[in-house]
MDTraj code that builds the backbone (N, CA, C; nanometers):
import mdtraj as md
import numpy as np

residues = "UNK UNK UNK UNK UNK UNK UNK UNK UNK UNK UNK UNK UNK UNK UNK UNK UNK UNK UNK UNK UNK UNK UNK UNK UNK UNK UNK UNK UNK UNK UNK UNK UNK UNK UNK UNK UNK UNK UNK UNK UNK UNK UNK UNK UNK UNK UNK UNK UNK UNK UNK UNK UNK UNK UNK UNK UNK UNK UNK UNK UNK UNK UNK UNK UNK UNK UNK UNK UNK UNK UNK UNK UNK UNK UNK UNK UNK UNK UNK UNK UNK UNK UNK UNK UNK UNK UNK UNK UNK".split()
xyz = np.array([
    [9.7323, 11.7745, 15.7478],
    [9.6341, 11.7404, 15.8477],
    [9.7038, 11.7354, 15.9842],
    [9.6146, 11.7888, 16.0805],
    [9.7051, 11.8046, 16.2171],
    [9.6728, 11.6793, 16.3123],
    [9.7079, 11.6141, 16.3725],
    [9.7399, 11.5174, 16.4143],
    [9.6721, 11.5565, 16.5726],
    [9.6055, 11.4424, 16.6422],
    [9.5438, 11.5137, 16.7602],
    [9.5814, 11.3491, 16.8832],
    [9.6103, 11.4046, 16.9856],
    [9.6351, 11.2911, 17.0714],
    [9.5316, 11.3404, 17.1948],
    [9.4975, 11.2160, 17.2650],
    [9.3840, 11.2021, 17.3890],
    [9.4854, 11.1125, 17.4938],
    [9.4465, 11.1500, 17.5979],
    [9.4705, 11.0418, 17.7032],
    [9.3856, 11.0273, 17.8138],
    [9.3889, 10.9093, 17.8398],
    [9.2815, 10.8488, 17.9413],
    [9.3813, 10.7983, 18.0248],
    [9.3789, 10.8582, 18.1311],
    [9.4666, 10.7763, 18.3017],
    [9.3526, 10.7567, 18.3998],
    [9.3830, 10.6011, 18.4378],
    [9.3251, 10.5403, 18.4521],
    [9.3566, 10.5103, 18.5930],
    [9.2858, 10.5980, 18.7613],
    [9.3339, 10.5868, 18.9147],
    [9.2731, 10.4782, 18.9609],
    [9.3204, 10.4051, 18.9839],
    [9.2376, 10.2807, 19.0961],
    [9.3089, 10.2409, 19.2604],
    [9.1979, 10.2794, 19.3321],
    [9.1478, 10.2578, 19.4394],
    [9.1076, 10.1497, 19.5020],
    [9.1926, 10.1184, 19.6300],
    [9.1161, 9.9538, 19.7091],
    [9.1242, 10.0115, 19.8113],
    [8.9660, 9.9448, 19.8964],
    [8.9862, 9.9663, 20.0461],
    [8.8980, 9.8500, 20.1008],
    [8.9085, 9.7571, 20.1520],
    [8.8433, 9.6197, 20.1782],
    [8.8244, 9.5722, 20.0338],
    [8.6894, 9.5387, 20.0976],
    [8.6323, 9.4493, 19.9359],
    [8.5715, 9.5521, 19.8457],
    [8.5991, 9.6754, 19.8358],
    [8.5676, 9.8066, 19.7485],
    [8.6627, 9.8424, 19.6619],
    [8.6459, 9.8366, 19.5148],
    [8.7497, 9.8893, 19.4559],
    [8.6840, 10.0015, 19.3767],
    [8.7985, 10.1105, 19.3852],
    [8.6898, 10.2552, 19.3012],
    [8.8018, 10.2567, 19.1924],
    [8.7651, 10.3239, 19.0840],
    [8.8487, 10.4133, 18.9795],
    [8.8108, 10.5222, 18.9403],
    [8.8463, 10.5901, 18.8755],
    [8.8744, 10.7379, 18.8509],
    [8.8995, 10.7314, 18.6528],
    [8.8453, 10.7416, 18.5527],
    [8.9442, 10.7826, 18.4397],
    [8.8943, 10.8672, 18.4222],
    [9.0708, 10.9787, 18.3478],
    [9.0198, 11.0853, 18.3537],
    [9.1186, 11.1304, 18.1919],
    [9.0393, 11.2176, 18.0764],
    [9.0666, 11.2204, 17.9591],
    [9.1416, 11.3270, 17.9551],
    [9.2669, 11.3441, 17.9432],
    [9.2756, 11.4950, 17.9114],
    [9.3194, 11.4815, 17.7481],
    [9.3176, 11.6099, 17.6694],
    [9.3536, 11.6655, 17.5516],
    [9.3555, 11.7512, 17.5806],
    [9.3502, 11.8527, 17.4084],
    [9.3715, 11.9574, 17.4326],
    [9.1974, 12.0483, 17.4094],
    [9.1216, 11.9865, 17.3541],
    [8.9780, 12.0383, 17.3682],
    [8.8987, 11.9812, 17.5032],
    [8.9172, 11.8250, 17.5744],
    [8.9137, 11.7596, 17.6667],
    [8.9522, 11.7640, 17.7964],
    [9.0067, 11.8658, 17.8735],
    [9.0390, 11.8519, 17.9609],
    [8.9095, 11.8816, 18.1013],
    [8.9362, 11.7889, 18.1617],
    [8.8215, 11.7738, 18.2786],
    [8.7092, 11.6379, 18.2673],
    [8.7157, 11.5900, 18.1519],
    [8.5965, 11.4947, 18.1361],
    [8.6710, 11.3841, 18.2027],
    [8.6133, 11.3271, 18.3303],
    [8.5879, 11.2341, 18.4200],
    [8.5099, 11.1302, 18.4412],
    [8.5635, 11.0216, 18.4596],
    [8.4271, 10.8714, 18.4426],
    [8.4775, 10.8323, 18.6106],
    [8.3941, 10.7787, 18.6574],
    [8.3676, 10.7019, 18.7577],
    [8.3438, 10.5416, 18.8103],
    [8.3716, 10.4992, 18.8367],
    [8.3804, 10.3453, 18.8823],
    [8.3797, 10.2746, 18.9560],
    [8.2938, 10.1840, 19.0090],
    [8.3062, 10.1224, 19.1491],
    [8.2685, 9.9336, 19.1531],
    [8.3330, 9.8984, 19.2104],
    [8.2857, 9.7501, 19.2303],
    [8.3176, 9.6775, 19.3916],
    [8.2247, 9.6131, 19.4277],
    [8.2566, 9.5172, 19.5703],
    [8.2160, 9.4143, 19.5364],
    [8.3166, 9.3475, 19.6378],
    [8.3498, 9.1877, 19.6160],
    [8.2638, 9.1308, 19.7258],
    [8.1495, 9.0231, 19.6484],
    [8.0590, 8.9423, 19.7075],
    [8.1315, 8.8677, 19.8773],
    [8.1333, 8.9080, 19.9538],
    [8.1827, 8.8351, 20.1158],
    [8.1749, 8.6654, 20.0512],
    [8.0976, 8.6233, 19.9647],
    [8.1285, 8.4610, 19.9569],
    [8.2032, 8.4130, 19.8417],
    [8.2530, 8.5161, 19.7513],
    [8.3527, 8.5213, 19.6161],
    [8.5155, 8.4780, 19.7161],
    [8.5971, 8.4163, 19.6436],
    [8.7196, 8.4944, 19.7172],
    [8.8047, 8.5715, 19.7118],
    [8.8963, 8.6392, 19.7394],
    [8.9501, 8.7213, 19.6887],
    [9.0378, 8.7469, 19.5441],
    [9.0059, 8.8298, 19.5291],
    [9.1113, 8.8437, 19.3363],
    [9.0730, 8.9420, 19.3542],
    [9.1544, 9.0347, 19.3589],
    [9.1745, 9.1879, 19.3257],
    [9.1641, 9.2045, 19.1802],
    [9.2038, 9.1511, 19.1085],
    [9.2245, 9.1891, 18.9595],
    [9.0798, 9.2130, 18.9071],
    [8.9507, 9.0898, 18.9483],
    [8.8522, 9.1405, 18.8653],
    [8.7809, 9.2344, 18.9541],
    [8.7939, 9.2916, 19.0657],
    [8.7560, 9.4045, 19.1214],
    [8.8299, 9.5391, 19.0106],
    [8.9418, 9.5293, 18.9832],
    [8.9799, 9.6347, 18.9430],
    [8.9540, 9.6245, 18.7798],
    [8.9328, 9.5309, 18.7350],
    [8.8768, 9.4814, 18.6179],
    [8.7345, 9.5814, 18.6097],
    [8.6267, 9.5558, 18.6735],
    [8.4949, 9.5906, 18.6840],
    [8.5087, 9.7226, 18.7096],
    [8.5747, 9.7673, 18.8049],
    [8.5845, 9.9058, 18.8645],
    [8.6373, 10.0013, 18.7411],
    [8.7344, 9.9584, 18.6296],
    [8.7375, 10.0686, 18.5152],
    [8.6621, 10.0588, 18.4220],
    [8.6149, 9.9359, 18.4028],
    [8.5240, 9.8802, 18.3082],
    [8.4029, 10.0204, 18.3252],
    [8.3810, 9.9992, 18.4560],
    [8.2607, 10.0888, 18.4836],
    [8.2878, 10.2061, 18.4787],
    [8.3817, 10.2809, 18.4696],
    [8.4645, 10.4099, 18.4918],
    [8.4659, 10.4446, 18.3632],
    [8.5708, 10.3785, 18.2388],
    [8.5391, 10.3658, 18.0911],
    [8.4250, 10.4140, 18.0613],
    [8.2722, 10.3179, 18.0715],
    [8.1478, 10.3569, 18.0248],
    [8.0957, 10.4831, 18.0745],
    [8.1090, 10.5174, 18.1827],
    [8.0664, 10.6740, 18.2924],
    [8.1390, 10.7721, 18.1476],
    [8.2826, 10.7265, 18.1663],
    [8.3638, 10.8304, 18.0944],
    [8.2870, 10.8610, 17.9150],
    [8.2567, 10.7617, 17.8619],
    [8.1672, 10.7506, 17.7650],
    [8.0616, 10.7520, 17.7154],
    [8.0026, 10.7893, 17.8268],
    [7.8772, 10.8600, 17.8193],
    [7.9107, 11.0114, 17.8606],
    [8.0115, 11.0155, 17.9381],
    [8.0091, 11.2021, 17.9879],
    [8.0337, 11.2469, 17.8233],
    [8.1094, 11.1838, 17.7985],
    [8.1586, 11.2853, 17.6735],
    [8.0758, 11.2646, 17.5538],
    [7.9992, 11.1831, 17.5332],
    [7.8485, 11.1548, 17.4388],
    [7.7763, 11.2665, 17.4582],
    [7.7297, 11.2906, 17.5557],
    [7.6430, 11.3651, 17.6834],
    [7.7149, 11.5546, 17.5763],
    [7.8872, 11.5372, 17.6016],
    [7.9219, 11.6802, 17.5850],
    [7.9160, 11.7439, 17.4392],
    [7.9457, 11.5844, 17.3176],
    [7.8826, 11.5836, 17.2349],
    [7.7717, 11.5993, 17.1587],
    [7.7136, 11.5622, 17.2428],
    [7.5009, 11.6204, 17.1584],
    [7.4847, 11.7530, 17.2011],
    [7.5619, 11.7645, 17.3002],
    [7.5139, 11.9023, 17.3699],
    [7.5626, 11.9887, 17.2704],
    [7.7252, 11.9445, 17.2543],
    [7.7780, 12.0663, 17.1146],
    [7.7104, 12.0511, 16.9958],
    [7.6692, 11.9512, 16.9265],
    [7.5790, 11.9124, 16.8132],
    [7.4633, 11.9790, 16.8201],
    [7.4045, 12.0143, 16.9260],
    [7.2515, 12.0774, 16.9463],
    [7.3001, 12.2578, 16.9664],
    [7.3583, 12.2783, 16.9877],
    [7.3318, 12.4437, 17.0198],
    [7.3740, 12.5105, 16.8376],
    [7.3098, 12.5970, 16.8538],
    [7.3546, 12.6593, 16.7114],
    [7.4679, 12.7346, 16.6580],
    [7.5681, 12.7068, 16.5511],
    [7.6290, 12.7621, 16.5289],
    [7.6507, 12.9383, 16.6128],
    [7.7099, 12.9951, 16.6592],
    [7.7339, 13.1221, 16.6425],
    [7.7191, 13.2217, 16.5433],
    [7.6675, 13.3510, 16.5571],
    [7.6020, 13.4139, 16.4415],
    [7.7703, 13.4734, 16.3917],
    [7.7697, 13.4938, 16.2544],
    [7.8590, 13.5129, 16.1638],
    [7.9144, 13.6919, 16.2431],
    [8.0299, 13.7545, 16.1969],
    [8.0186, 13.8771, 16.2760],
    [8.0329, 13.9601, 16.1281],
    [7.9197, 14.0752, 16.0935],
    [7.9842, 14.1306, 16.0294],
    [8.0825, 14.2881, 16.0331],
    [8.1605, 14.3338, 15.9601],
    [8.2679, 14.3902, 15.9929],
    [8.2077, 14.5017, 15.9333],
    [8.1877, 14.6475, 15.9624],
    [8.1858, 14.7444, 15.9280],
    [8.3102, 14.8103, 15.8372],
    [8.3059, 14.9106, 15.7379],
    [8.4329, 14.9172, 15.6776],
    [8.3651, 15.0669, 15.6656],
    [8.4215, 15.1531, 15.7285],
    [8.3897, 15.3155, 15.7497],
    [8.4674, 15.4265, 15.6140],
])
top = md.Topology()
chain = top.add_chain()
for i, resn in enumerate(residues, 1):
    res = top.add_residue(resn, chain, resSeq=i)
    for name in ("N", "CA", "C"):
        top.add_atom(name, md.element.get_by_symbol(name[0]), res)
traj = md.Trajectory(xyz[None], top)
């Protein structure tokens, strides 16, 4: 059995009270599937970066998990490819 590895890197972004992220999956059938993420910090919270960046992949994670759900049904729904047959002259 062949053995298959994924990775998810995980970019985060601060600029004021905005924190963005980025995860992004690559493999080797996977490459390009991208999640998105964003969170701002309430002006009357105080500052903690951590659960900004907490929320911001949190939300990036789920984006990312639905894109690839999303790429999943899509492959589940189209139909096999028709078989080819081979002429033998």
């Amino acid at each position: 059995m062949e053995g298959k590895q994924w990775t998810v890197r995980v970019h985060i972004t601060e600029d004021g009270d905005e924190t963005r992220a980025r995860a992004v999956l690559s493999g080797r059938d996977t490459s390009g599937v991208t999640g998105t993420g964003v969170a701002h910090r309430n002006p009357d919270d105080p500052p903690a970066p951590e659960i900004g960046d907490e929320l911001a992949v949190c939300r990036a994670l789920e984006d990312l998990a639905a894109r690839l759900r999303a790429l999943a049904a899509d492959g589940a729904a189209r139909p096999p490819a028709p078989a080819r047959a081979w002429s033998v002259d």
